[in-house]
C-alpha positions as CSV (number, residue, x, y, z in Angstrom):
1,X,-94.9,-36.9,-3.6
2,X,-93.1,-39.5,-5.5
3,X,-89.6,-40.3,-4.4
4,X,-86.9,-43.2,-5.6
5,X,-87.9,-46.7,-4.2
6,X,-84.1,-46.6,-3.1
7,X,-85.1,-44.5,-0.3
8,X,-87.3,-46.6,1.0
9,X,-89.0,-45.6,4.4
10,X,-85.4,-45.4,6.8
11,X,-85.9,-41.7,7.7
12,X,-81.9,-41.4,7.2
13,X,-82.1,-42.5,3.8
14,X,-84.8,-40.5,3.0
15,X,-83.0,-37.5,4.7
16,X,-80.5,-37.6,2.4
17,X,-82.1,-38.6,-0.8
18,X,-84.2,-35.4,-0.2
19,X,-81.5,-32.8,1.0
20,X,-78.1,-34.1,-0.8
21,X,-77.8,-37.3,-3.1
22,X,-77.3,-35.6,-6.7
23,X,-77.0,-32.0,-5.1
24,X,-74.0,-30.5,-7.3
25,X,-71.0,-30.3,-4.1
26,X,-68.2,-28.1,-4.9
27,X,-66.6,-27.6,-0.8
28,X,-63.7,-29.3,-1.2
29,X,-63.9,-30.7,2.5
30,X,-67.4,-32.6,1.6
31,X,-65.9,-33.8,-1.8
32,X,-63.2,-35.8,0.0
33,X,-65.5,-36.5,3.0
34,X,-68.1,-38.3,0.2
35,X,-65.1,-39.8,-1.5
36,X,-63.5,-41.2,1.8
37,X,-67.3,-42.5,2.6
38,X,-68.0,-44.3,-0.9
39,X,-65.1,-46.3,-0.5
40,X,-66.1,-47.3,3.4
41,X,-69.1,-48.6,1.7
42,X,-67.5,-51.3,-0.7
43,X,-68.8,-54.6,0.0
44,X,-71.6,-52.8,2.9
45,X,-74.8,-51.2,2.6
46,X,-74.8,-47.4,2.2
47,X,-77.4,-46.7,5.0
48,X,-74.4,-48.5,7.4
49,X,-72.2,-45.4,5.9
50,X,-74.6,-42.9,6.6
51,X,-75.5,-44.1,10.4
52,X,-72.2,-43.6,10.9
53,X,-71.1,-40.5,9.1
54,X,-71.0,-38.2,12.5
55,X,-68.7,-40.9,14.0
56,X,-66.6,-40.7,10.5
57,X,-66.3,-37.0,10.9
58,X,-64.9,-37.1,14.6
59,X,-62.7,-39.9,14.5
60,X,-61.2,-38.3,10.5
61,X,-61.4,-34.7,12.2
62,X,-64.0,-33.7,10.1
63,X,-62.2,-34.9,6.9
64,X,-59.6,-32.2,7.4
65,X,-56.7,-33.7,4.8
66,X,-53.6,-32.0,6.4
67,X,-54.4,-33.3,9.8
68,X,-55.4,-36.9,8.4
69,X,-52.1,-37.3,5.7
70,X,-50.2,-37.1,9.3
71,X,-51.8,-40.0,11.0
72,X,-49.5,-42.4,11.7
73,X,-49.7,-45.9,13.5
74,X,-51.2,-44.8,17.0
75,X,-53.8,-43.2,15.3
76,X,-54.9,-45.7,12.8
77,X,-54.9,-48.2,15.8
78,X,-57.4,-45.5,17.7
79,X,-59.1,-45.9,14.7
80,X,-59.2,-49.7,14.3
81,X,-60.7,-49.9,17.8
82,X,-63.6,-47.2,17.4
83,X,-66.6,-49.1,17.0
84,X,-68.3,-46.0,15.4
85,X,-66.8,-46.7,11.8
86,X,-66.3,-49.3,9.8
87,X,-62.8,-51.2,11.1
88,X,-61.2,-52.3,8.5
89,X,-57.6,-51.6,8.1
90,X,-57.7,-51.2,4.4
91,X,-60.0,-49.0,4.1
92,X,-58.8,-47.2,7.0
93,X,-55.4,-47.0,5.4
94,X,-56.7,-45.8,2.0
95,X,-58.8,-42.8,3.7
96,X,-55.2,-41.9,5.0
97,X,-53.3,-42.5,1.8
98,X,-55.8,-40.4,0.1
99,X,-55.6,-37.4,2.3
100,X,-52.1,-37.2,0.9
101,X,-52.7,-38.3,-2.8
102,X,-55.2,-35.3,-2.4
103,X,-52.8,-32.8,-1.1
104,X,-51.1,-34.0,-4.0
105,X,-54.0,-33.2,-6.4
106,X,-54.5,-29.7,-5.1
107,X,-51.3,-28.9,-5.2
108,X,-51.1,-30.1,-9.2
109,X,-54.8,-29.4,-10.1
110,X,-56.0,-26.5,-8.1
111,X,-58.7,-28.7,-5.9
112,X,-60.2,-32.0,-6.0
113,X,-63.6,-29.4,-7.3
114,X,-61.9,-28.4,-10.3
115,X,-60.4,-31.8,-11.4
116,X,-63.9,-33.8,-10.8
117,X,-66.3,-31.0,-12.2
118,X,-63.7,-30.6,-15.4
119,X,-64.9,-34.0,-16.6
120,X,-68.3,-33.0,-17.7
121,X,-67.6,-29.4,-18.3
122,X,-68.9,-27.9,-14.7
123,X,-72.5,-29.6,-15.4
124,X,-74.5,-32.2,-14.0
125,X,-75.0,-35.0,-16.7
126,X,-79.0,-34.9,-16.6
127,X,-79.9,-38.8,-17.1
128,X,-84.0,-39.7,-17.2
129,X,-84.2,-43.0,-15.5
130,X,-87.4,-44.7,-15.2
131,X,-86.5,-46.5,-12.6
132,X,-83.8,-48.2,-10.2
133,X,-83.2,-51.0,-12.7
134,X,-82.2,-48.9,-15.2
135,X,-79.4,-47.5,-12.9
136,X,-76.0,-48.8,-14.2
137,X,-73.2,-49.7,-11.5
138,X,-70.6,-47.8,-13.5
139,X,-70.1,-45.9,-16.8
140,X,-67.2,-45.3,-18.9
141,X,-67.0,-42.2,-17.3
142,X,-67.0,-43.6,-13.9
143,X,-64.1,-45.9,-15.4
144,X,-62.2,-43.2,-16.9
145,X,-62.2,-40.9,-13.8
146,X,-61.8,-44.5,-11.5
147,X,-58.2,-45.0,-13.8
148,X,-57.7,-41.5,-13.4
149,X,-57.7,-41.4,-9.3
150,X,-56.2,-44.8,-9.1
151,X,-52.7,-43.5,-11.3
152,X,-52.7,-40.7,-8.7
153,X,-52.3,-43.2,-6.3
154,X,-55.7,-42.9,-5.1
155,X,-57.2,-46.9,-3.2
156,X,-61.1,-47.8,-2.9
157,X,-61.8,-45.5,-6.2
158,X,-62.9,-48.2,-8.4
159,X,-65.3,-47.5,-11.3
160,X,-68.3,-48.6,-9.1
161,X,-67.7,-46.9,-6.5
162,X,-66.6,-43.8,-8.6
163,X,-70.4,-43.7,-10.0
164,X,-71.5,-43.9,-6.6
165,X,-69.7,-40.5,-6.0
166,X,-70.8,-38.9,-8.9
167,X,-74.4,-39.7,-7.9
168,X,-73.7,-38.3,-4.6
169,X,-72.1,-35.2,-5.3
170,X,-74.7,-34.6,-8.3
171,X,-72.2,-34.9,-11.0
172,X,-75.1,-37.2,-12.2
173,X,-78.5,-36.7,-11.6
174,X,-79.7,-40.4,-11.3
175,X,-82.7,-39.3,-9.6
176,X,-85.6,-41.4,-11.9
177,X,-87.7,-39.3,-13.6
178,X,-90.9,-40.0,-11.4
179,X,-88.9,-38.9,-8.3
180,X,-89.8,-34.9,-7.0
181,X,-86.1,-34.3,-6.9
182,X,-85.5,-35.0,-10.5
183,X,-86.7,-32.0,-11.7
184,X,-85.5,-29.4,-8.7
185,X,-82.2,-30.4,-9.7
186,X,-82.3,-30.2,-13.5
187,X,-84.4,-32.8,-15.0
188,X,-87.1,-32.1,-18.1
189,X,-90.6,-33.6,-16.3
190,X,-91.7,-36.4,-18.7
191,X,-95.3,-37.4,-19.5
């Protein structure tokens, strides 16, 4: 069984290449929670995300956006001293801020599900990678949907770290074509 090299031999990474990256998400709880963790990631390693996604969930109360746009300074300085995320105030900060640009969202768009999935008409873009390399950091969709978020007043949304998101939440399917999940979620096998 052929897998991509991304996901190595970590059993967490190979965890969730296998059970969730490019799985079409449409909760809107996980949507924000993988938003929220994309943008933890800029400038780390997303296996440092993922080892510390349980932590993320308890100290962001699961992702729950009412109870996180209400965080105010006692809270974010909890959250500055749990080492079980990533303390940095800015991103800390923009997790916050974008609980309440999302409440904003929902109430103008219907749900973060609808906005997202309207950009490629409610279907995973099927791409046939050969292999990482061939794996861009962005796209101008990434960039249009990054602009997008950011004019919403959306922080840590930028176009690389938009791709990112659409890999996870299988609004791409950047598994390469070689990889056993490429064809369970959508991809023509080549020869």
């Amino acid at each position: 069984m052929h897998r991509c090299s991304w996901a190595g031999t970590d059993p967490v990474y190979i965890d969730y290449h296998d059970r969730e990256w490019g799985v079409p998400m449409h909760d809107e709880r996980t949507l924000f929670e993988m938003l929220i963790l994309d943008g933890a990631q800029a400038g780390l390693s997303w296996i440092t995300i993922l080892k510390k996604r349980d932590n993320y969930r308890s100290a962001f109360d699961n992702f729950d956006a009412h109870k996180m746009a209400r965080y105010g300074e006692r809270k974010v300085s909890a959250l500055l001293n749990d080492p079980g995320i990533v303390r940095n105030r800015l991103k800390i900060g923009a997790a916050i801020n974008n609980a309440r640009m999302l409440l904003e969202l929902q109430e103008q768009e219907g749900s973060l599900n609808e906005f997202l999935w309207r950009y490629v008409d409610g279907k995973p873009i099927i791409n046939a990678r050969r292999s990482i390399k061939d794996i861009p950091p962005r796209t101008p969709l990434s960039d249009t949907i990054s602009r997008d978020l950011s004019r919403r007043g959306f922080k840590f949304v930028g176009p690389t770290i938009c791709y990112a998101f659409m890999q996870a939440m299988g609004m791409v399917n950047d598994h390469t074509v070689n990889c056993f999940r490429y064809a369970e979620l959508g991809g023509k096998r080549r020869p």
